[in-house]
ROFI-928964 format. One record per residue (C-alpha): residue number from 1; residue in three letters; chain; y, z, x. Coordinates in Angstrom, 2 decimals, always signed. Layout:
# ROFI-928964
> NUM | ALA | A | Y | Z | X
...
END
This chain:
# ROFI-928964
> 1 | UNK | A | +3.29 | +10.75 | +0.73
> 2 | UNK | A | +3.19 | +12.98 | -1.77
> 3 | UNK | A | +0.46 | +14.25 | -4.79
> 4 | UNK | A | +0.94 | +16.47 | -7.74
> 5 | UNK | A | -1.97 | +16.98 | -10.12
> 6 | UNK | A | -2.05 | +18.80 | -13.36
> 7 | UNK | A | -4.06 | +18.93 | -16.49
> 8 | UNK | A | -0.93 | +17.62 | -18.21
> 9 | UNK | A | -0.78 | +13.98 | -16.83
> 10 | UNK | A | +1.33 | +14.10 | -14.65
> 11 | UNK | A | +1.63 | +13.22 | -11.04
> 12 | UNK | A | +4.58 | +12.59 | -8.37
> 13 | UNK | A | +4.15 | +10.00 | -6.29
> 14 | UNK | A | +6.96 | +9.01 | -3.38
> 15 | UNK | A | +6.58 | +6.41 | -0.41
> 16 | UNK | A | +4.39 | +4.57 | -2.22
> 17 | UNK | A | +5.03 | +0.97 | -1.50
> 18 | UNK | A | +1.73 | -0.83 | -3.57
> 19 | UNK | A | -1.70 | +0.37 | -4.39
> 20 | UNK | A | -5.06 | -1.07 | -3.48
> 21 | UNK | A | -7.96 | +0.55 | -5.68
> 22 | UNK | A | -11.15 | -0.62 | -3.60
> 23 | UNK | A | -14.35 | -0.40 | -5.72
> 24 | UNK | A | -13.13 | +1.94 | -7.78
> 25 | UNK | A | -13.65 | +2.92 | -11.66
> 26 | UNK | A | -12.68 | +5.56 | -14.35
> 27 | UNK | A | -14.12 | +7.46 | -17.08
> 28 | UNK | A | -16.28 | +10.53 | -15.13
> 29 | UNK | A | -19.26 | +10.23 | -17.81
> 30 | UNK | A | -19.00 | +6.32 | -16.96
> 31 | UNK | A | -18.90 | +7.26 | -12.49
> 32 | UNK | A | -22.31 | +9.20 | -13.28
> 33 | UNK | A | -23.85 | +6.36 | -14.78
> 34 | UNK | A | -24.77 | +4.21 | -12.28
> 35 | UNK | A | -28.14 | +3.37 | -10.89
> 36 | UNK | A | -27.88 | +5.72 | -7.98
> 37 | UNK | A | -27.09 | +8.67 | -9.52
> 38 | UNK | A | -29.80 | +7.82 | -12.42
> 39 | UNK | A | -31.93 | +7.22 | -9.53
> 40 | UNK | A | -31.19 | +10.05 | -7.24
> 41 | UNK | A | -30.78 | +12.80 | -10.81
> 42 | UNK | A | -33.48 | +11.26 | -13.23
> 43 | UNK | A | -33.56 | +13.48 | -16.52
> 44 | UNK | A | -30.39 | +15.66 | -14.94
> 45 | UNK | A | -27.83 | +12.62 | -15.19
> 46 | UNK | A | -26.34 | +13.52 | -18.58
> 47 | UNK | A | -25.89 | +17.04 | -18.19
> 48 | UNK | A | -24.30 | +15.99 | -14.66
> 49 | UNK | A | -22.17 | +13.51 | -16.00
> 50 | UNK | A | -20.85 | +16.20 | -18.67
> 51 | UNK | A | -20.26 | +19.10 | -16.04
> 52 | UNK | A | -18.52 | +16.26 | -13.61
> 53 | UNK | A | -16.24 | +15.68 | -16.45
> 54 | UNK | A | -14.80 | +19.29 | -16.81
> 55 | UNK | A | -14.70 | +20.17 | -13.45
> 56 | UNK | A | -13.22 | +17.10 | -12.07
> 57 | UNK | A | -11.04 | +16.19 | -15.35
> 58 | UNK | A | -7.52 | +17.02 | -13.26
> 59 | UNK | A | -8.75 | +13.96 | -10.95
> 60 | UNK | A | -9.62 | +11.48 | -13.90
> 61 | UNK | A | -8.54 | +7.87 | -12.30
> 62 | UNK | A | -7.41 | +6.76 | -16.12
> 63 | UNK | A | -5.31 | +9.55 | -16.62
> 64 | UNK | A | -3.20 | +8.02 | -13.59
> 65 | UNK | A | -3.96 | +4.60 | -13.36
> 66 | UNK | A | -0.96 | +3.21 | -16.42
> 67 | UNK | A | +1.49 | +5.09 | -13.62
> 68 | UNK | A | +0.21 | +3.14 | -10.55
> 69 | UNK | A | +1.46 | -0.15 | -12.34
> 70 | UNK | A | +4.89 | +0.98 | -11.45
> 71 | UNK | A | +4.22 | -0.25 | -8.34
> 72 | UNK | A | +2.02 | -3.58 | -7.21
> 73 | UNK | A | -1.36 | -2.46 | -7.77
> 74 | UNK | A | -4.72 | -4.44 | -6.63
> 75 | UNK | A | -8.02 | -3.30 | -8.04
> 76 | UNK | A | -11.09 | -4.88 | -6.39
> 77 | UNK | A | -14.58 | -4.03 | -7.65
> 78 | UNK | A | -18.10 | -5.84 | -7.27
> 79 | UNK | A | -19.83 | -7.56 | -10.32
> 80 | UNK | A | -23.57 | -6.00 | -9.05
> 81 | UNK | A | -22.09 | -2.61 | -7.49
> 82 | UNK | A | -24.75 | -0.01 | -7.87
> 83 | UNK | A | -22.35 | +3.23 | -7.58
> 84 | UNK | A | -19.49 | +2.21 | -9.68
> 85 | UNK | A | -20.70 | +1.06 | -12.39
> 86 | UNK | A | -18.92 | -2.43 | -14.38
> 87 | UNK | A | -18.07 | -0.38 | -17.37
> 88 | UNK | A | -16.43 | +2.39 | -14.56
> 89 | UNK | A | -14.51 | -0.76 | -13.34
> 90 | UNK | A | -13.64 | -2.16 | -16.32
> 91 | UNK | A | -12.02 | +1.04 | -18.29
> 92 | UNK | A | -9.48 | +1.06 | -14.75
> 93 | UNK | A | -8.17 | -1.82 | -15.29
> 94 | UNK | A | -7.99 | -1.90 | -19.12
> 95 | UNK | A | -6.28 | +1.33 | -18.21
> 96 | UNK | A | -3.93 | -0.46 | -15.46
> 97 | UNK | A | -2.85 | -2.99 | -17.89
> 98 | UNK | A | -1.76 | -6.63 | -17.41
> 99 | UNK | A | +0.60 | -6.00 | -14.15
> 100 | UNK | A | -2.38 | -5.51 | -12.39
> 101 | UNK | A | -4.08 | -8.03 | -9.78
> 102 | UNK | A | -7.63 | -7.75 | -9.77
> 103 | UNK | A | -10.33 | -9.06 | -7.69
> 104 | UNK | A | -14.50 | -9.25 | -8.80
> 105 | UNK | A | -16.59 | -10.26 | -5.94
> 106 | UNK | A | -19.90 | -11.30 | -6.09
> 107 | UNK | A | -21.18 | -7.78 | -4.64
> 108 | UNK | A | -22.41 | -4.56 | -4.52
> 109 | UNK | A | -20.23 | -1.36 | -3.52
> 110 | UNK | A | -18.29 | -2.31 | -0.58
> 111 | UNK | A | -19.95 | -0.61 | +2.54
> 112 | UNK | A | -23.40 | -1.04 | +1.06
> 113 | UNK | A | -22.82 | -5.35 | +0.81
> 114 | UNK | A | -21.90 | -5.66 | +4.33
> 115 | UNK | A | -21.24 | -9.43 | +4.25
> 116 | UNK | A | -18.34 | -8.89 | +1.57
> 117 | UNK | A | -16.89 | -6.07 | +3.53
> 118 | UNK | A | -14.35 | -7.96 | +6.27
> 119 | UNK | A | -13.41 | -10.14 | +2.74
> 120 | UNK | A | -12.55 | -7.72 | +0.89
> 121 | UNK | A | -10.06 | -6.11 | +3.84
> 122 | UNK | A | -8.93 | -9.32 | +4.23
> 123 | UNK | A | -8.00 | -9.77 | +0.84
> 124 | UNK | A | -6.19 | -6.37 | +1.47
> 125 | UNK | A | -4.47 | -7.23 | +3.80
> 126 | UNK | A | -3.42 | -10.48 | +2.59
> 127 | UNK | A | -2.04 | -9.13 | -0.42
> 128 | UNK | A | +0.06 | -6.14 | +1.05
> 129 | UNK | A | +1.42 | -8.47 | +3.24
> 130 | UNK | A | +2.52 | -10.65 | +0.21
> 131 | UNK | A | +4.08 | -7.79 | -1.90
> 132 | UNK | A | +5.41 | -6.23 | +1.01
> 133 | UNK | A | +7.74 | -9.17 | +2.10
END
């Protein structure tokens, strides 16, 4: 597998067969908005969110995400998740477009909602197997 980044939007991707996006979101100042980092940076959050933006701008998700649809792309997220937040979620997969499959459980962040976990691999699974055949 192979990654390219550059500030100009573009990215190489080869021996990619389908994507799975697990809990995942776009938009930096929207990442830094959720009720753990308001929690754990109090006053600090926007001037966070605005220095995560510039120095991680060459790894923005929706600057990638239209070219992942090239290939079968999942995106799963959780409708309560308290480190990505819905909006986070949301711009993705407006981003992604219609060819994506997406998934909302009733959750928080995977990992942290430890009931939903095995589900949501499962759902994985399930659906590489399906593209995959």
């Amino acid at each position: 597998m192979l990654f390219s980044f550059s500030r100009k939007k573009q990215i190489e991707i080869q021996s990619i067969s389908a994507t799975a996006l697990i809990y995942g979101g776009g938009g930096w100042g929207n990442l830094t908005d959720s009720p753990v980092i308001r929690k754990e940076l109090g006053s600090w959050t926007a001037p966070a969110a605005l220095l995560t933006a510039f120095i991680m701008s060459p790894a923005e998700p929706l600057l990638y995400a239209d070219q992942l649809t090239r290939r079968p792309l999942l995106i799963q997220n959780g409708t309560h998740d308290s480190i990505i937040p819905t909006v986070a979620a949301k711009a993705l997969i407006n981003t992604a477009g219609d060819q994506a499959k997406v998934i909302w459980y009733d959750s928080d962040h995977v990992g942290l909602d430890k009931k939903h976990v095995e589900v949501v691999l499962k759902d994985v699974i399930t659906w590489l197997d399906q593209v995959n055949q």
